[in-house]
NULUMZA-184963 format. One line per 3 residues: number of its first residue (from 0); for each residue x, y, z of C-alpha. Coordinates in nm, 3 decimals. Example, Ala and Ser with C-alpha at 12.3 -4.5 7.8 and 13.67 -1.06 7.14 Angstrom:
0) 1.230,-0.450,0.780 | 1.367,-0.106,0.714 .
This chain:
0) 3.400,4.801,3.994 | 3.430,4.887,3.593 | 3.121,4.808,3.398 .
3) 3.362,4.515,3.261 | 3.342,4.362,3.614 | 2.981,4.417,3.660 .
6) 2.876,4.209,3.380 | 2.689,3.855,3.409 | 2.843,3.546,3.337 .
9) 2.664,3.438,2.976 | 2.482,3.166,3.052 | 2.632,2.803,2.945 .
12) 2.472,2.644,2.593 | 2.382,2.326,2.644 | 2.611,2.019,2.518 .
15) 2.592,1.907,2.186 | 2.559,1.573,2.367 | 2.247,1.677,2.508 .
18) 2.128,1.883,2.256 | 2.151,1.572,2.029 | 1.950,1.362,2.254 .
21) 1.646,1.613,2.324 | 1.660,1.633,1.955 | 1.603,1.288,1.869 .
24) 1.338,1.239,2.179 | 1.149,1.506,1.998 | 1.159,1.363,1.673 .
27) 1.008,1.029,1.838 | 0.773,1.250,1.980 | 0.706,1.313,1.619 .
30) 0.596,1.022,1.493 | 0.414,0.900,1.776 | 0.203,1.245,1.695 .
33) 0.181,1.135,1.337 | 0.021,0.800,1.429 | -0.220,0.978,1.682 .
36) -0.320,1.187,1.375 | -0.361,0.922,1.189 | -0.542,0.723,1.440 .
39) -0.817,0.997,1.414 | -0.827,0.999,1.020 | -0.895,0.598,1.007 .
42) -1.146,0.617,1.293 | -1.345,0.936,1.053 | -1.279,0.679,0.746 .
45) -1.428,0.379,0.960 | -1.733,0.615,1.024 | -1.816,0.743,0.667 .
48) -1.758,0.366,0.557 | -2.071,0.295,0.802 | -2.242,0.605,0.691 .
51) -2.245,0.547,0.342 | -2.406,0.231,0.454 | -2.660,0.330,0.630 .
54) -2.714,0.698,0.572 | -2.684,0.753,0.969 | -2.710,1.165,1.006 .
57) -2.599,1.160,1.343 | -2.274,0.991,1.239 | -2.215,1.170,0.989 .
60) -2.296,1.501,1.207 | -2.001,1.336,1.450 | -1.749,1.234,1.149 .
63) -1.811,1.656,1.094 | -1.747,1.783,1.418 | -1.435,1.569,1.454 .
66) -1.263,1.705,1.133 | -1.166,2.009,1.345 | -0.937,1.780,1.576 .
69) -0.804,1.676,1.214 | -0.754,2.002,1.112 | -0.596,2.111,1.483 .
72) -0.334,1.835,1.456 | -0.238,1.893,1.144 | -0.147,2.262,1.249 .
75) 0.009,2.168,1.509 | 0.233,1.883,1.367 | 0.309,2.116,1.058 .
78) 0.434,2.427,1.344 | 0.615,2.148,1.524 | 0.800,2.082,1.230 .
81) 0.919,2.365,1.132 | 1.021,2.426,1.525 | 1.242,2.154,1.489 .
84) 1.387,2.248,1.216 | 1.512,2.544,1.317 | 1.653,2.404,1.660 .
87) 1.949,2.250,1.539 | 2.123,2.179,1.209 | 1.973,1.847,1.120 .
90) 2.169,1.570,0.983 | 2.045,1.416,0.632 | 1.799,1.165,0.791 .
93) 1.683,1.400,1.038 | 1.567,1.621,0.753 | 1.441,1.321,0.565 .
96) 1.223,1.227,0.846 | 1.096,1.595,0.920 | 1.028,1.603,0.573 .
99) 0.873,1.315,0.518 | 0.620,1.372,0.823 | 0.512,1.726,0.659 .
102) 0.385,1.574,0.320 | 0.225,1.258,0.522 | 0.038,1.513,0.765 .
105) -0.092,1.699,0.452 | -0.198,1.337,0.322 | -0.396,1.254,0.624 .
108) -0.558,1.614,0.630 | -0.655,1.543,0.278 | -0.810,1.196,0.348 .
111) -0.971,1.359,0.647 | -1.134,1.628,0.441 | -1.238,1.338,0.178 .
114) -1.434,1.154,0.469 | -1.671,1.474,0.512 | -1.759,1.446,0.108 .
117) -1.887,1.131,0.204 | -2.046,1.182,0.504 | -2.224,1.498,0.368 .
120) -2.390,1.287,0.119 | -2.598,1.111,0.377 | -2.946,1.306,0.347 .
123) -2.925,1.167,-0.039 | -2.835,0.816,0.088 | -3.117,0.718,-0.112 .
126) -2.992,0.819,-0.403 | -2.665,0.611,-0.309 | -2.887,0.314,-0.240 .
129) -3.170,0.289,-0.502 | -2.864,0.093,-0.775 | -2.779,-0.207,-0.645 .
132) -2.478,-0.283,-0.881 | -2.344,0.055,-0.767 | -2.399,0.053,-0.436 .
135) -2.221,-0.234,-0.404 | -1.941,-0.172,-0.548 | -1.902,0.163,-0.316 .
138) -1.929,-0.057,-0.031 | -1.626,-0.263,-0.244 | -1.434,0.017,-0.248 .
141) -1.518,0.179,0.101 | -1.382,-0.128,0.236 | -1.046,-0.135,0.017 .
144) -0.982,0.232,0.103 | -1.007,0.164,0.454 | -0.789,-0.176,0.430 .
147) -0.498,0.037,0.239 | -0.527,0.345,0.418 | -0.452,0.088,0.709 .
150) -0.164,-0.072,0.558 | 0.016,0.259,0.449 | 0.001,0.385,0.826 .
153) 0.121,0.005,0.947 | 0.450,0.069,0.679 | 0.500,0.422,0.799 .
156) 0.460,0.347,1.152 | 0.719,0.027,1.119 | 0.888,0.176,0.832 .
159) 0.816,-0.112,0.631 | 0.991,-0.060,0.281 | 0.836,-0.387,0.169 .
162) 0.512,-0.310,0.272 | 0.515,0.029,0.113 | 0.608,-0.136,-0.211 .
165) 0.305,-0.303,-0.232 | 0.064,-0.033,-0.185 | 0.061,0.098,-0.514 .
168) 0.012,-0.288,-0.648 | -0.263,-0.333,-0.375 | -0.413,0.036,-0.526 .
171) -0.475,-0.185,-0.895 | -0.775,-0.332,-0.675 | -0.918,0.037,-0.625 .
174) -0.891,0.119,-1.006 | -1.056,-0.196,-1.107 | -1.355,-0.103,-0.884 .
177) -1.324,0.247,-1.015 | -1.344,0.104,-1.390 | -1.689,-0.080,-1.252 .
180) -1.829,0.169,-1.076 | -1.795,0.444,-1.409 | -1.902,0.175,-1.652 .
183) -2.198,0.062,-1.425 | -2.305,0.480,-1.418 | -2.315,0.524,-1.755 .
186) -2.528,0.224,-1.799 | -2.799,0.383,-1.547 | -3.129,0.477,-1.717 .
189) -3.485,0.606,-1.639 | -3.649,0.877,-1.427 | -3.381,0.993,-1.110 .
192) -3.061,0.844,-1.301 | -2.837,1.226,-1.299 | -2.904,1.255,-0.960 .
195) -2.822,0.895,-0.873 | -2.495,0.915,-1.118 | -2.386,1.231,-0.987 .
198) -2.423,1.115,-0.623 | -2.253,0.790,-0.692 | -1.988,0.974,-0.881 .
201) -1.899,1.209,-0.593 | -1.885,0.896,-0.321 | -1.694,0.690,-0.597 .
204) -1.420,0.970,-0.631 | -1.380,1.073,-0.260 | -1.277,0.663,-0.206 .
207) -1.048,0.699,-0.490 | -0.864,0.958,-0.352 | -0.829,0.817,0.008 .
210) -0.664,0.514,-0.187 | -0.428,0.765,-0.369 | -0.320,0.939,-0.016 .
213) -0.260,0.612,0.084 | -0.032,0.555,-0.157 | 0.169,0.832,-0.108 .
216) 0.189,0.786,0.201 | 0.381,0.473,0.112 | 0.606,0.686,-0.104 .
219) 0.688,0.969,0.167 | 0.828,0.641,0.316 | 1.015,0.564,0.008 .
222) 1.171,0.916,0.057 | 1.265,0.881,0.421 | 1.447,0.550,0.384 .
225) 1.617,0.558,0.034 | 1.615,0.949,-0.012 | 1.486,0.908,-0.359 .
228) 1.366,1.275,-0.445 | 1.169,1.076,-0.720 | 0.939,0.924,-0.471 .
231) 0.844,1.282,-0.242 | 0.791,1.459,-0.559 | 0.498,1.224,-0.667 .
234) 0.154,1.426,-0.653 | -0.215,1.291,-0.673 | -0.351,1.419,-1.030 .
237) -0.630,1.666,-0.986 .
């Protein structure tokens, strides 16, 4: 038999048909991922909410631990995405959605990272504490960031366009809180008031910025279901 003969039969590719359907059963995968991710980032925002509270240290010590599961996701989801991209020629939504699910993973790492600047202010909870007219408007704002970092996940998860529309209106709550808290810091006086400023500052600006990720989660949405480029370009200032 001629070395023609003796050759194997190639082995069949499988049909587009099927191809098509283990695609989109992975992309589903996908998003349930993305919600299990961001399950973990609202249960580390819950935490430094309670920490900046209280000051617990062996909260805190658990919010720090965790971040590494963050972190491990957020590999994982950004290799899985690129996996799937290079499976199959995506249509325009599939690439949309991939998309859209690499820039919301980066905005849940972010948040997640923003919890530990909280939480790592604990042993100076006392410095957090001593202003009452500051410290309560911290607690103000831990509790919006957790309430819209809530709602951008519930639009992303349903793909709400309303709802992500009205993130960045609900986000006009977190700058009014912002205006308080910098106008009640400058008016701090006496012995201890850099330290209690600074401190203050640092808790004030990590909440801020868990608002803004919130809201752009709401426009990675905006991306996936309108394909405006406008709304996937948008970046958080610095």
């Amino acid at each position: 038999m001629g070395a023609a003969g003796r050759q194997r039969n190639p082995v069949p590719e499988p049909a587009p048909e099927s191809a098509r359907a283990y695609f989109d059963f992975a992309l589903e995968q996908l998003k349930i991922q993305v919600e299990m991710m961001a399950l973990r980032v609202d249960q580390a925002l819950e935490s430094s909410a309670s920490v900046l509270l209280t000051g617990d240290l062996a909260l805190a010590n658990k919010v720090i631990l965790g971040d590494n599961d963050i972190d491990e996701m957020f590999v994982s989801l950004s290799e899985r995405c690129y996996d799937l991209l290079g499976r199959q020629s995506p249509v325009a939504s599939d690439l949309r959605l991939v998309v859209s699910v690499l820039s919301v993973i980066q905005d849940l790492e972010r948040s997640g990272d923003l919890c530990l600047r909280i939480v790592k202010l604990a042993p100076d909870h006392h410095l957090l504490s001593l202003n009452p007219d500051t410290f309560s408007i911290l607690q103000d704002m831990a509790r919006e960031a957790t309430e819209l970092f809530r709602l951008a996940i519930k639009a992303f998860s349903s793909q709400d366009l309303r709802l992500a529309h009205s993130l960045e209106q609900r986000d006009d709550a977190m700058d009014a809180y912002n205006a308080r808290l910098t106008e009640a810091i400058f008016a701090m006086e006496g012995r201890g008031a850099v330290p209690q400023a600074v401190q203050t500052m640092l808790a004030g600006r990590a909440l801020e910025r868990i608002a803004d990720h919130s809201v752009m989660v709401g426009e990675r949405l905006r991306y996936l279901l309108t394909g405006d480029l406008g709304s996937l370009s948008k970046q958080i200032g610095p």
